[in-house]
Backbone bond lengths (Angstrom), bond angles and torsions (degrees), N, CA, C in turn:
res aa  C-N    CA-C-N  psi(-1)  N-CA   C-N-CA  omega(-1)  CA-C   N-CA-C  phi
1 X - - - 1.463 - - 1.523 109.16 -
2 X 1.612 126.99 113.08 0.917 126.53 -139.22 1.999 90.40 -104.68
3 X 1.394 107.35 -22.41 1.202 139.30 -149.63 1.475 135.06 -176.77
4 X 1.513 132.82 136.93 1.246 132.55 -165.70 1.732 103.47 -137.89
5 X 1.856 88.22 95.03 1.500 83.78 176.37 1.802 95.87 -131.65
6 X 1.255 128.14 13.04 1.579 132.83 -167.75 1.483 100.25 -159.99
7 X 0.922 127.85 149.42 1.494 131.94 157.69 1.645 115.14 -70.24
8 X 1.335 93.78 -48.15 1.225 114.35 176.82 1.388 127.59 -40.43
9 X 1.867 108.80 -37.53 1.492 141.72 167.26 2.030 105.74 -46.20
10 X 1.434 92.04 -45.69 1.302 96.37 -160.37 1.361 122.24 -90.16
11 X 1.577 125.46 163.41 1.245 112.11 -167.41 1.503 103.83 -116.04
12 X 2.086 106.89 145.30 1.336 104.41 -175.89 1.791 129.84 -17.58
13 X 1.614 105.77 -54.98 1.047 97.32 -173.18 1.959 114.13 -66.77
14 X 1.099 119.21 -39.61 1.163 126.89 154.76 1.333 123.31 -13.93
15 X 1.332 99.24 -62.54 2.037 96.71 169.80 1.126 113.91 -98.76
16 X 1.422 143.54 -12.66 1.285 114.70 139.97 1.417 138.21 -48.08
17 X 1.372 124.01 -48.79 1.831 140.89 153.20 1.981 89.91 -34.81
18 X 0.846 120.73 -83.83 1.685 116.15 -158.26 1.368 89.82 -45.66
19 X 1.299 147.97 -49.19 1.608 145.46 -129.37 2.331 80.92 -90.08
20 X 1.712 101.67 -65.75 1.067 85.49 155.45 0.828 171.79 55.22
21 X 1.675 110.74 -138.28 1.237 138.69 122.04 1.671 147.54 -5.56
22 X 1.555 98.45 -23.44 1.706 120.49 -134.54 1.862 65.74 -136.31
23 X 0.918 128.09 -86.62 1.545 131.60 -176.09 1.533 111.81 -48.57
24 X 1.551 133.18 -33.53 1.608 103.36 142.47 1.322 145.11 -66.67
25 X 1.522 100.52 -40.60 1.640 118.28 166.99 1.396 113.13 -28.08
26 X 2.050 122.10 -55.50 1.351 127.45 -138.11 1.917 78.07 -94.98
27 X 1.262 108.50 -34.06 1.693 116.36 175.77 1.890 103.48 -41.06
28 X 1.205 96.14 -70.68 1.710 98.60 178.99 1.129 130.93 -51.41
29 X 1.338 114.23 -44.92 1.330 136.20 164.49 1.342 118.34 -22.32
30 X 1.420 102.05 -67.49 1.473 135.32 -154.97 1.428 97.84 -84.43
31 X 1.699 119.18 -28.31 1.532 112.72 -179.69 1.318 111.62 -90.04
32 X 1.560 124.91 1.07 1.522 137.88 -166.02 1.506 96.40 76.43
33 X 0.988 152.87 -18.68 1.479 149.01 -173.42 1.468 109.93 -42.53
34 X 1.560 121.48 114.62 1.701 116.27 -168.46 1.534 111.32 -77.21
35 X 1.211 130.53 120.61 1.694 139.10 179.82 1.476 116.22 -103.25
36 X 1.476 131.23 47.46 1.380 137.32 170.86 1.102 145.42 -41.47
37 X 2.009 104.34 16.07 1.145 118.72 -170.82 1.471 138.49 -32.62
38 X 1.750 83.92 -16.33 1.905 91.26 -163.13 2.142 92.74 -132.31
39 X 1.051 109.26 38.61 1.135 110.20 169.62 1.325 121.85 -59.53
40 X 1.233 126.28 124.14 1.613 131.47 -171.89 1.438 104.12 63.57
41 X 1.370 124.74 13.66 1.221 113.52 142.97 1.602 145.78 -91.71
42 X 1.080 143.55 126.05 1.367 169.21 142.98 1.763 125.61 -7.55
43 X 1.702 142.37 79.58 1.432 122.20 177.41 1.513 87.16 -118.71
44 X 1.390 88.21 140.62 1.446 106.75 175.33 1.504 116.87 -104.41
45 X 1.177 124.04 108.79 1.649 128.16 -155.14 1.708 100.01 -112.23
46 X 1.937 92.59 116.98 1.034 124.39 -160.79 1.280 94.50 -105.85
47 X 2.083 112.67 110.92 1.750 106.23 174.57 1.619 104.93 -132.90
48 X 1.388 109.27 122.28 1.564 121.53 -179.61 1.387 97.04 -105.56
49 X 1.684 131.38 4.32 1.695 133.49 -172.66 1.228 92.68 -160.11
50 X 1.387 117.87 118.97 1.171 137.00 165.06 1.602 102.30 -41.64
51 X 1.658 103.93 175.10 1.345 114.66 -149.32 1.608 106.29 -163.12
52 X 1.324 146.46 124.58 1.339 117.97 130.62 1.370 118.28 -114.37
53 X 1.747 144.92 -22.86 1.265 99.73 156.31 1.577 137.87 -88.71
54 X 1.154 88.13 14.22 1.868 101.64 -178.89 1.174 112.62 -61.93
55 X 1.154 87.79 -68.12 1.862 110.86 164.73 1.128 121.13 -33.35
56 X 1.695 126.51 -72.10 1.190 138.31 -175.11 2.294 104.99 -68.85
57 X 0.781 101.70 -38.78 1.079 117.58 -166.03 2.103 97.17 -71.33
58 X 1.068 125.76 -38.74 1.769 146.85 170.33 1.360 83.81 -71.61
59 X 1.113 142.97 -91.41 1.592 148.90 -122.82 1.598 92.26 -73.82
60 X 1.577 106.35 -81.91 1.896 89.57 177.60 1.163 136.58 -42.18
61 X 1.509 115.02 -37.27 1.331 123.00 169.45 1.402 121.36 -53.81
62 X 1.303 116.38 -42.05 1.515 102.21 154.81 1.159 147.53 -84.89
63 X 1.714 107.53 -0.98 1.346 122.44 158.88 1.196 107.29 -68.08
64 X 1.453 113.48 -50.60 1.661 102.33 -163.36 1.824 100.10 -77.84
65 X 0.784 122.45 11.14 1.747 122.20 -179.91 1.550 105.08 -101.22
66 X 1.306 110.84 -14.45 1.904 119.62 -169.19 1.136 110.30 99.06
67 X 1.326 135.20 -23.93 1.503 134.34 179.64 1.726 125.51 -69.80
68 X 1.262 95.32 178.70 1.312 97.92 -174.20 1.730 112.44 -111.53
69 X 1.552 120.33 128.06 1.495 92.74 162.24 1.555 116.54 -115.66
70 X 1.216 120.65 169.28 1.204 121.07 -166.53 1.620 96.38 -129.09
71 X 1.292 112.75 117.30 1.828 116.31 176.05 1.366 105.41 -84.96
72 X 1.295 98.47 117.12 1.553 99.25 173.98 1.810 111.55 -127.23
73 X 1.554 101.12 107.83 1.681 101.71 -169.23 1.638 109.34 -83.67
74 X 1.292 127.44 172.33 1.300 116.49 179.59 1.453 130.22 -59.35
75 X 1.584 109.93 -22.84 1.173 143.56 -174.67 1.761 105.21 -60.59
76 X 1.258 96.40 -60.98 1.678 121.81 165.88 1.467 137.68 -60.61
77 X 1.346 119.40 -3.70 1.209 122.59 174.89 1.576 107.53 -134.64
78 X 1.318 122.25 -178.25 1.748 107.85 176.56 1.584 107.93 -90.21
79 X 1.389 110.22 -36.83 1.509 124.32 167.91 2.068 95.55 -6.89
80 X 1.549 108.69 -72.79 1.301 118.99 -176.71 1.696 98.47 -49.71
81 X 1.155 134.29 -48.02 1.778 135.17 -168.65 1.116 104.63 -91.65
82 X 1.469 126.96 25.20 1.892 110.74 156.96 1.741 109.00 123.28
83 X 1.639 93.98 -29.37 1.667 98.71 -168.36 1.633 96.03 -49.50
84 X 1.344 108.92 155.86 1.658 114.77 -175.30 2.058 96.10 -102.50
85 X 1.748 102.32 141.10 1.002 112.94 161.62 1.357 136.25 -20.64
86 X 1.834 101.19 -59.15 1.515 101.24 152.61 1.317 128.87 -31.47
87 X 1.598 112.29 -80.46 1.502 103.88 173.60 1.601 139.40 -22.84
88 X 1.743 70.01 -55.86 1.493 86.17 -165.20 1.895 108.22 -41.77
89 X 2.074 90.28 -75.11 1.529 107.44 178.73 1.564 111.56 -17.26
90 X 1.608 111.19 -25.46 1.725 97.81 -156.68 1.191 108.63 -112.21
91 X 1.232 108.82 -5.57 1.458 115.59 149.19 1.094 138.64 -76.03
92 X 1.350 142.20 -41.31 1.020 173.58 87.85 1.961 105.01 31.64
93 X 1.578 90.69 -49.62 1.831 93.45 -170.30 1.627 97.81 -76.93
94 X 1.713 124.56 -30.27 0.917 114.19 153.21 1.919 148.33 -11.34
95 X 1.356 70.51 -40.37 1.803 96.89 -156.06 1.245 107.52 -117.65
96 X 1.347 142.26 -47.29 1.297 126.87 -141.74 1.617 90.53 -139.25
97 X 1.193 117.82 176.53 1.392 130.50 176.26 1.725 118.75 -120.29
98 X 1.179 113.42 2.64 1.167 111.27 145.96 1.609 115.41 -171.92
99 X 1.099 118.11 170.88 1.707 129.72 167.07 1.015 127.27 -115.78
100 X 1.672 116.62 140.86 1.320 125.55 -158.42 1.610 97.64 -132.16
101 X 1.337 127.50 95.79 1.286 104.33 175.39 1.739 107.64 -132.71
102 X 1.471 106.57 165.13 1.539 127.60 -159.64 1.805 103.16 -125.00
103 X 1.174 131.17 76.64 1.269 135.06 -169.62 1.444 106.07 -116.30
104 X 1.154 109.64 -176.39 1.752 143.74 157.96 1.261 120.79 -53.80
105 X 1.804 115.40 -57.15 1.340 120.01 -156.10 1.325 109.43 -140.97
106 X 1.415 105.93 131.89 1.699 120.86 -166.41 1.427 99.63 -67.37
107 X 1.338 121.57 -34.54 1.586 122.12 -170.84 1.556 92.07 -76.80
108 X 0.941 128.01 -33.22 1.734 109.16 174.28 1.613 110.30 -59.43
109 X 1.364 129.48 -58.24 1.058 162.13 -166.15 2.251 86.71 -46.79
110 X 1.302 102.17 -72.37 1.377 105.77 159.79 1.708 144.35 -49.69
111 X 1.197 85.72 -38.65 1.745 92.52 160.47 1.647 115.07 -72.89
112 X 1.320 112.19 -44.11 1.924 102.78 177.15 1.161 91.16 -61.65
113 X 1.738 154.54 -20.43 1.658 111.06 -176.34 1.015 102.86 -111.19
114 X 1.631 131.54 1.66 0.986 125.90 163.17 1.572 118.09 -70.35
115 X 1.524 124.37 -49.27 1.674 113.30 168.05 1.577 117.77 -98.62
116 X 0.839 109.47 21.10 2.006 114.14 176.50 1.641 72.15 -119.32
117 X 1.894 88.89 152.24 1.378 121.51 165.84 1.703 111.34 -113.18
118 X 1.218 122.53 63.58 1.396 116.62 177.67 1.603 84.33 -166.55
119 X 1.368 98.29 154.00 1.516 109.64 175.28 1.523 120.91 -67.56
120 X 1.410 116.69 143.91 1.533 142.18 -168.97 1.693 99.44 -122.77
121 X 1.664 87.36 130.12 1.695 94.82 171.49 1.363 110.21 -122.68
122 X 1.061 137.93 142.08 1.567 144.67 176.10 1.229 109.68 -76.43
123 X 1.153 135.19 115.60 1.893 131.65 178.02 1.433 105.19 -118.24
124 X 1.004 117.59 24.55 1.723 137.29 179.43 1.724 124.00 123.65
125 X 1.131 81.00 146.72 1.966 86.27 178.99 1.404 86.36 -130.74
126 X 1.700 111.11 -159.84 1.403 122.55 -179.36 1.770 97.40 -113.46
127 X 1.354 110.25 12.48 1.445 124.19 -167.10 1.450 103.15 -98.21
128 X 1.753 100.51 -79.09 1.834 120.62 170.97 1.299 108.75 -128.85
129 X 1.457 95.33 -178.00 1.652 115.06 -171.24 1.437 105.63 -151.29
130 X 1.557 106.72 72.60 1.464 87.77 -158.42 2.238 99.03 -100.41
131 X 0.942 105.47 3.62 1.445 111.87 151.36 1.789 122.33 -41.51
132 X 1.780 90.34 -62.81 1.537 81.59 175.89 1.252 133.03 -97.85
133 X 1.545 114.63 4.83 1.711 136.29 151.93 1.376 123.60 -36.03
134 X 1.806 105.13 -51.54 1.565 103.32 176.02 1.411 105.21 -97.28
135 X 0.878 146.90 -17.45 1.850 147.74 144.21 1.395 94.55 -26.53
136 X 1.545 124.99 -60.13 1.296 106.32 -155.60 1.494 96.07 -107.10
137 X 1.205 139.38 25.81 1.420 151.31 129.10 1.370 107.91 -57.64
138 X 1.207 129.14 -63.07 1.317 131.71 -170.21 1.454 119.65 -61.90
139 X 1.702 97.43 -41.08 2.218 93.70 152.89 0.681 140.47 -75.81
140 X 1.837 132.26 -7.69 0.871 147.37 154.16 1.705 121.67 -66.55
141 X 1.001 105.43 -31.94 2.040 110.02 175.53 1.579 86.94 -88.66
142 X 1.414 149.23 -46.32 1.245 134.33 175.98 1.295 112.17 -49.59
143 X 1.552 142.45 -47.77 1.213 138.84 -163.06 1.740 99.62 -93.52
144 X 1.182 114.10 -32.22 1.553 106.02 166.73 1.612 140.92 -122.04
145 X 1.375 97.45 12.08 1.207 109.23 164.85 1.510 125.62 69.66
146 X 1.275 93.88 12.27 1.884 118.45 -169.53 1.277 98.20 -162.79
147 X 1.555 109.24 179.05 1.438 131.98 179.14 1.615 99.08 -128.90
148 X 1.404 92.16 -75.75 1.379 117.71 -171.90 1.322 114.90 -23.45
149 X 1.603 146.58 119.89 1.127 143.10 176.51 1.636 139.56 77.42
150 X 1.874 90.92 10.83 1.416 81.79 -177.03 1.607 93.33 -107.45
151 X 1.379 103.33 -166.37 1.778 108.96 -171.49 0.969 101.32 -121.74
152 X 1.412 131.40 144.26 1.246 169.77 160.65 1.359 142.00 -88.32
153 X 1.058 124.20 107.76 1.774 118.45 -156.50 1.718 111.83 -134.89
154 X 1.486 95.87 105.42 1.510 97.28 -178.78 1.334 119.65 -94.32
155 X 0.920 147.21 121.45 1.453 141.59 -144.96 1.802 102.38 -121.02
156 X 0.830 130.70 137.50 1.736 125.19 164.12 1.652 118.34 119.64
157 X 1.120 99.73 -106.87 2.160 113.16 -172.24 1.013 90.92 -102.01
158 X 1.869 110.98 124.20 1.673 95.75 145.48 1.076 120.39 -72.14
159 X 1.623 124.45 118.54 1.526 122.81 172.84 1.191 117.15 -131.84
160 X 1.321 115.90 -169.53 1.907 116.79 -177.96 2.003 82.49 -53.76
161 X 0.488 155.62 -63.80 1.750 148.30 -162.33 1.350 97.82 -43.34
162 X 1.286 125.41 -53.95 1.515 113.25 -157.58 1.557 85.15 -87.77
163 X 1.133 145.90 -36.83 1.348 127.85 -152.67 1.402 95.11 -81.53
164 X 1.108 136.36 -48.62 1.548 132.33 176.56 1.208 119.17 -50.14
165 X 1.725 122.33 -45.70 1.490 122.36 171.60 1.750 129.75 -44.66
166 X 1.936 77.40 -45.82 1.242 83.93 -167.20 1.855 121.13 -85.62
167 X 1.728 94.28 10.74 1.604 98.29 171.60 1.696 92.19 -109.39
168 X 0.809 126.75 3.70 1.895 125.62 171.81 1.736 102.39 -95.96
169 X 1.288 115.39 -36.60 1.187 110.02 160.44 1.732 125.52 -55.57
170 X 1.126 84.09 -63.91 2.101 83.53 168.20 1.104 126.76 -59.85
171 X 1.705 126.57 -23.87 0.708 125.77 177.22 1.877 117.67 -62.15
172 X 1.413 104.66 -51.69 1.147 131.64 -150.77 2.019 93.22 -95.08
173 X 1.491 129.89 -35.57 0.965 123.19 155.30 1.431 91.83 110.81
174 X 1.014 119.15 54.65 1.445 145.66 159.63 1.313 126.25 -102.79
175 X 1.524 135.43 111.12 1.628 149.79 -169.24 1.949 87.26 -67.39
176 X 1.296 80.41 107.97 1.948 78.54 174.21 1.794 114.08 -124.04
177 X 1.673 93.00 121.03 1.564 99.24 -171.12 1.882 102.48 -99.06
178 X 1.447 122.83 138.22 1.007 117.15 -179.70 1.247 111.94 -131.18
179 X 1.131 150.62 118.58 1.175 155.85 -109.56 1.551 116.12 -166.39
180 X 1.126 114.74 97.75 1.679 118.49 -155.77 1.500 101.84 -149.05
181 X 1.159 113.16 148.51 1.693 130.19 153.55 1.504 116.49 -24.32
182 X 1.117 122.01 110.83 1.805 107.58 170.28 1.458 137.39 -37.36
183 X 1.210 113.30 -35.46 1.910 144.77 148.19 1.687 104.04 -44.06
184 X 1.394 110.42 -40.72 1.815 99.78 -167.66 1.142 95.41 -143.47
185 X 1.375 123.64 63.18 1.670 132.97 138.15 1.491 110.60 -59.23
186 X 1.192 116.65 163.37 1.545 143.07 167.17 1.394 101.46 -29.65
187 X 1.125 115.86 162.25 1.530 136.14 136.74 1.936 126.16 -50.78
188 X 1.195 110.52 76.22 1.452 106.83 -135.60 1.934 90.62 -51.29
189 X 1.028 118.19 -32.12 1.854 99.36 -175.57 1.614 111.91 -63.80
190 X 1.551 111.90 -46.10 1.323 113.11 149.88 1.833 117.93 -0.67
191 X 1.057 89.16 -91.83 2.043 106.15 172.25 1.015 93.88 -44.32
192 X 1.471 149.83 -110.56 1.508 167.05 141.99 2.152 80.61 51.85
193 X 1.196 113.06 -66.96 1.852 112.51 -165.20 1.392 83.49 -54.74
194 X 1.628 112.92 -69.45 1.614 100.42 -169.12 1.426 147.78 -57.88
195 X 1.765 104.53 -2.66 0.927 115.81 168.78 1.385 113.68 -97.51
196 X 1.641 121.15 -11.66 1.235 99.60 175.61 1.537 106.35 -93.33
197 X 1.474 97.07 -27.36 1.953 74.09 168.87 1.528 131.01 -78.27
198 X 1.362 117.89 15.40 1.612 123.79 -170.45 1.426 90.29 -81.21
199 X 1.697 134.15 103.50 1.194 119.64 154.91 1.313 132.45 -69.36
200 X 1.543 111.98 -61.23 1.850 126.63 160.95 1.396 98.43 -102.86
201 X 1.380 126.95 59.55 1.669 101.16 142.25 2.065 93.52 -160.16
202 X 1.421 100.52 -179.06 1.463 105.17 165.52 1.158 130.90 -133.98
203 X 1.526 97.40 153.65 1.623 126.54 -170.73 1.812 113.72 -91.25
204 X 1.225 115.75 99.08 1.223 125.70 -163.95 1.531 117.67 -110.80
205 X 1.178 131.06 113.51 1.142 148.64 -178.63 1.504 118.35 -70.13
206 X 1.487 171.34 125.08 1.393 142.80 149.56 1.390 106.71 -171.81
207 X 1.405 95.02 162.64 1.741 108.75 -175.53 1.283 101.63 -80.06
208 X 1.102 136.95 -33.31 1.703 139.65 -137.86 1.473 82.98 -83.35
209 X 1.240 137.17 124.60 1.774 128.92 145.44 1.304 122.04 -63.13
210 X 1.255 106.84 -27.48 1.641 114.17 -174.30 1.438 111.02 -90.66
211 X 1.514 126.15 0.52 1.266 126.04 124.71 1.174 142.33 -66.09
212 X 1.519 109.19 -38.04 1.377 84.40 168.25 1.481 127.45 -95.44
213 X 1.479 118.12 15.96 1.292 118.30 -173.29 1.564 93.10 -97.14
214 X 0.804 138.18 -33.17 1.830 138.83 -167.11 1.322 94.11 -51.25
215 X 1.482 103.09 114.06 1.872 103.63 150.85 1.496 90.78 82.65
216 X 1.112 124.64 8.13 1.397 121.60 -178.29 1.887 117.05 -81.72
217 X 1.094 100.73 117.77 1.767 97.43 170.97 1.456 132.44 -54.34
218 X 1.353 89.33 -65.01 1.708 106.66 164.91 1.415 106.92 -119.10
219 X 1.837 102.58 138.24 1.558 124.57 161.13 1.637 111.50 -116.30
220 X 1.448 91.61 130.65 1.600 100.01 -170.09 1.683 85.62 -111.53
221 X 1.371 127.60 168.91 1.251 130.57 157.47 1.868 95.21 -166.14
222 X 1.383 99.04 148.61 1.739 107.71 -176.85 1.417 111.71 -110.82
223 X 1.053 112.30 -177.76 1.823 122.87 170.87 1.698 94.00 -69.34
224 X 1.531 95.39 135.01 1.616 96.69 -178.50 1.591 96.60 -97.18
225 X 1.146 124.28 28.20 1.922 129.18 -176.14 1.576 106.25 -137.60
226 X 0.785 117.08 46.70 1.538 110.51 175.00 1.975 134.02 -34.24
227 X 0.821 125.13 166.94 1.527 128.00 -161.98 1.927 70.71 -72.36
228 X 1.336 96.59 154.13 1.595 130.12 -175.56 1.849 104.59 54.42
229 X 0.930 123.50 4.22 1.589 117.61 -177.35 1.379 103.74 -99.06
230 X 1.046 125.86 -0.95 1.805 130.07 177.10 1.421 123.75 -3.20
231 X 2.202 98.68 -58.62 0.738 101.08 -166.79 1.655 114.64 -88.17
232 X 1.378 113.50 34.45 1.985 105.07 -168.52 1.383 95.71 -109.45
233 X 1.549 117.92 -15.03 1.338 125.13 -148.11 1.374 115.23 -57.50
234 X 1.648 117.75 -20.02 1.417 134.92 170.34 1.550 102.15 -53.99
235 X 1.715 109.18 -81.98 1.182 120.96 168.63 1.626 136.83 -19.36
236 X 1.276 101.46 -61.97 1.727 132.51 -175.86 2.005 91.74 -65.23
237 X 1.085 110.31 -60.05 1.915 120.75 -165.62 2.134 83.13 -47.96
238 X 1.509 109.98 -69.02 1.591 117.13 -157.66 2.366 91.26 -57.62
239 X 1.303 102.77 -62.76 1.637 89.73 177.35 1.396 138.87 -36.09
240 X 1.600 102.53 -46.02 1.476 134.39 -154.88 1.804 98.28 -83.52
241 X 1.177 116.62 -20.19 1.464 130.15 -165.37 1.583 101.68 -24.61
242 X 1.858 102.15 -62.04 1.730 115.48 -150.67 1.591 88.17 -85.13
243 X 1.033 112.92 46.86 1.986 93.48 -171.63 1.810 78.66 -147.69
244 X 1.365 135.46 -18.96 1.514 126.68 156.06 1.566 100.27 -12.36
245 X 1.454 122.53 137.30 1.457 135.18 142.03 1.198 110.99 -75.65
246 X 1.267 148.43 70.20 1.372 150.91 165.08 1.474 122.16 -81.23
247 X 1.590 96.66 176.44 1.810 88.53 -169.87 1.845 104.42 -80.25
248 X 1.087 114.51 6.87 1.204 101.33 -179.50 1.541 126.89 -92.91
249 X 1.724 92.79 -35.35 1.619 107.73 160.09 1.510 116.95 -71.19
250 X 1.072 114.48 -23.53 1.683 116.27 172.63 0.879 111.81 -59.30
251 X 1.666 129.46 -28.64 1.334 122.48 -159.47 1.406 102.94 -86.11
252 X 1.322 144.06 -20.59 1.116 139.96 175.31 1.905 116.26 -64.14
253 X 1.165 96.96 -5.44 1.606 105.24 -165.35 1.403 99.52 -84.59
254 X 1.596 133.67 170.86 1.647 142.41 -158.78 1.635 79.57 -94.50
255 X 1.465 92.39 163.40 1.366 105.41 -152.72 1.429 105.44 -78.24
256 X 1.425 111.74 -27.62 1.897 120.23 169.06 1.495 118.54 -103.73
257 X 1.538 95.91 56.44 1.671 105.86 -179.85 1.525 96.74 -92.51
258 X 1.590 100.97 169.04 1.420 109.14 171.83 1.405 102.17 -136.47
259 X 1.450 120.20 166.52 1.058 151.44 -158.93 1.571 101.82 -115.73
260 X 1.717 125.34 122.65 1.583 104.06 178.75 1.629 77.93 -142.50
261 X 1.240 112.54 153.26 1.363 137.19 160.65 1.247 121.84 -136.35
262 X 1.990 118.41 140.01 1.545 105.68 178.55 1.686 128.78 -80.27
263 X 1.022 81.56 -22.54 1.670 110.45 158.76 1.977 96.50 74.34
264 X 1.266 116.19 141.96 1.348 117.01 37.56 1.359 102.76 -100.34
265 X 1.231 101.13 164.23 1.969 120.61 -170.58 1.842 94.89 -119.80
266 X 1.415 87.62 150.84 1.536 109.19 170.46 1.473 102.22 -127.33
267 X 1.045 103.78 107.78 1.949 127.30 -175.86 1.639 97.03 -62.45
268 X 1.464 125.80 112.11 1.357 99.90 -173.73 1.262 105.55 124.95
269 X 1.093 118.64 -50.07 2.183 113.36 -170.89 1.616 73.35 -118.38
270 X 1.001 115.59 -135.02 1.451 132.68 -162.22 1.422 133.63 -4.42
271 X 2.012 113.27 -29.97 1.198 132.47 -149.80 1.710 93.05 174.94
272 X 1.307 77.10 130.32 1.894 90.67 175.83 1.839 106.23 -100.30
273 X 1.222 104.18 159.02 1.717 118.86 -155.05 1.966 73.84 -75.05
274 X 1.069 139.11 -65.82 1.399 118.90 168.32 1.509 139.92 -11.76
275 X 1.116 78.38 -26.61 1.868 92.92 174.78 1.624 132.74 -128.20
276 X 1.418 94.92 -18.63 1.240 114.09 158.04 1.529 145.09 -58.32
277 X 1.835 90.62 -57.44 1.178 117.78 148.12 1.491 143.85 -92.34
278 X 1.056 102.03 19.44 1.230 118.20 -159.89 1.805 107.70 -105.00
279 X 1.789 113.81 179.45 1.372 102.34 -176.53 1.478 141.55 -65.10
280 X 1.287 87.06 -21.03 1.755 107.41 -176.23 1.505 96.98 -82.41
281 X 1.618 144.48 -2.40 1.702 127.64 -172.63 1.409 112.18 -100.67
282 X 1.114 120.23 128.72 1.486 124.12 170.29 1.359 118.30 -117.90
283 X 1.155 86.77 61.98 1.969 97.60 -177.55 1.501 123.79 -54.26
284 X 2.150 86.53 -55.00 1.152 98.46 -155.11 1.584 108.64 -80.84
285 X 1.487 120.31 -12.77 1.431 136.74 168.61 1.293 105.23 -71.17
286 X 1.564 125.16 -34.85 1.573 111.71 170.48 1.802 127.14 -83.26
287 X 1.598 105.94 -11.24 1.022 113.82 146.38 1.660 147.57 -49.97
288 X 1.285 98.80 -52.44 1.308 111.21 176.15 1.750 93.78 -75.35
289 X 1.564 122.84 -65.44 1.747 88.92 164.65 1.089 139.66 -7.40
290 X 0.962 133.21 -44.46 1.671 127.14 169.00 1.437 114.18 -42.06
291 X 1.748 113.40 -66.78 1.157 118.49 -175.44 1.903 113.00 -53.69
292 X 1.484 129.60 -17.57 1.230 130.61 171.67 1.656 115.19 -73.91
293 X 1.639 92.51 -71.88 1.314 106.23 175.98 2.089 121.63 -43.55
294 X 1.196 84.71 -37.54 1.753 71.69 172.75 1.465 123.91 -80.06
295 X 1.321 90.85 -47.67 1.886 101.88 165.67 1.415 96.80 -33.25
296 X 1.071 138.96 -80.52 1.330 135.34 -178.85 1.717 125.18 -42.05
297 X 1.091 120.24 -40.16 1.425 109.56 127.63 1.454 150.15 -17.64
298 X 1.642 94.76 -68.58 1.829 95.89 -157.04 1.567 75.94 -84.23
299 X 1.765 145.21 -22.44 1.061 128.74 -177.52 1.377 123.06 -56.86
300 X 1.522 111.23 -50.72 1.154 118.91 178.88 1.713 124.13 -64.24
301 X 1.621 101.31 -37.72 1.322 107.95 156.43 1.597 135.98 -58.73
302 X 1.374 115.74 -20.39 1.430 112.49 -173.77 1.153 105.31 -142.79
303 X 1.183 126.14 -33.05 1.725 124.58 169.54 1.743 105.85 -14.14
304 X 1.408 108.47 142.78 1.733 107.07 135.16 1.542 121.34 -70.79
305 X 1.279 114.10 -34.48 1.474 110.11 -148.87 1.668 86.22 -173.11
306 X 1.800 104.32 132.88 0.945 84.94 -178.48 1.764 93.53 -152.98
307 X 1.146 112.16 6.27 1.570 133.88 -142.13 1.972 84.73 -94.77
């Protein structure tokens, strides 16, 4: 794994090793046991969209690994004033031992590993998010102890959230129902990756929510307003209505389902404080995921030795 900017990029065994990976890390962690995998190493954290667990979740992780990170906002580098990717990437490989950046555009995201020689991680585009895909892979094999065969129900926007899930779902062999507005379906090629990587399970498309929540294990649902969409939020609130996670659609779900969100959440449009807060949500356990699941990442990516 040369780089982690798609799931899609990566190979089965690949995300199993990070998943892993991510489940000894949070092991050590948690016992105080020191893991310095990346000692005297260098990520340079690239943010054009604000952040708080990205951020927080990158920065400790390379503290607690021995490394160093360096926040670099758009404001702060020239990258933001015109300098071209090229440059940038080749400067950058100069210096640091890896990149962490949080942008707009997947083709940017691709050009730093295409002319920098050091590994590039994706921590969001407006495309995927596949950072917090295996985070919330990794709470999901914690609360059930498997992947393989359970169902999955994304309810709301198709966005970089659903398109990333739903290639961590195939990957991992998870029946994934996604369930959106006809206006804000997927990225239809998006699906197309996840369907070609679904070996034993399926990739399900549909308006109905109450299809895909039936019998469902886990329900994920996102902010239906994303950073730069401000202004739809009128629009999106009156559309988005029948796509609420409420206690009524919950009830169709298996009786030891969980509730995951990437948050931030708006209690109220997206997800009612019933379900949010309630027994079935493991937010705040898929939160702190981040800080595991990537560690397991930038480890595997930059480590010498880590085995």
């Amino acid at each position: 794994m040369k780089h982690f900017i798609s799931i899609t990029d990566i190979t089965k065994q690949e995300f199993d090793d990070i998943l892993t990976l991510a489940h000894k890390l949070k092991k050590m962690q948690k016992a105080g046991t020191p893991h310095p995998y990346l000692s005297g190493k260098s990520l340079g954290m690239i943010f054009a969209k604000s952040s708080t667990r990205t951020r927080v979740s990158f920065e400790v992780g390379m503290y607690q690994l021995g490394g160093h990170p360096l926040f670099l906002s758009s404001n702060d580098i020239q990258l933001g004033r015109g300098e071209t990717i090229y440059d940038t990437a080749n400067v950058l490989s100069g210096m640091l031992d890896g990149i962490m950046i949080r942008t707009f555009s997947q083709d940017d995201v691709y050009d730093l590993a295409k002319y920098g020689s050091i590994p590039v991680i994706n921590a969001l585009t407006d495309l995927e998010h596949p950072c917090q895909a295996m985070a919330d892979m990794q709470t999901i094999y914690e609360e059930f102890g498997k992947l393989e065969g359970l169902k999955f129900a994304y309810v709301g926007d198709g966005n970089n959230m659903a398109h990333s899930l739903a290639h961590a779902c195939a990957m991992a062999g998870i029946d994934c129902y996604i369930a959106t507005p006809e206006k804000y379906k997927c990225v239809p090629d998006q699906i197309e990756k996840a369907k070609d990587l679904a070996k034993n399970c399926k990739i399900v498309e549909t308006v109905d929510p109450e299809e895909a929540m039936k019998g469902a294990d886990i329900v994920y649902t996102d902010t239906w307003v994303s950073m730069g969409q401000e202004s739809e939020k009128e629009t999106k609130v009156k559309e988005f209505g029948d796509y609420q996670v409420n206690k009524k659609l919950f009830s169709l779900t298996s009786e030891n389902s969980i509730f995951l969100h990437c948050l931030p959440a708006y209690r109220g449009f997206e997800v009612t404080e019933d379900v949010i807060d309630g027994p079935h949500s493991r937010i705040f356990q898929e939160a702190e995921n981040r800080l595991h699941a990537q560690k397991a990442i930038m480890t595997m990516l930059m480590a010498d030795s880590y085995k």
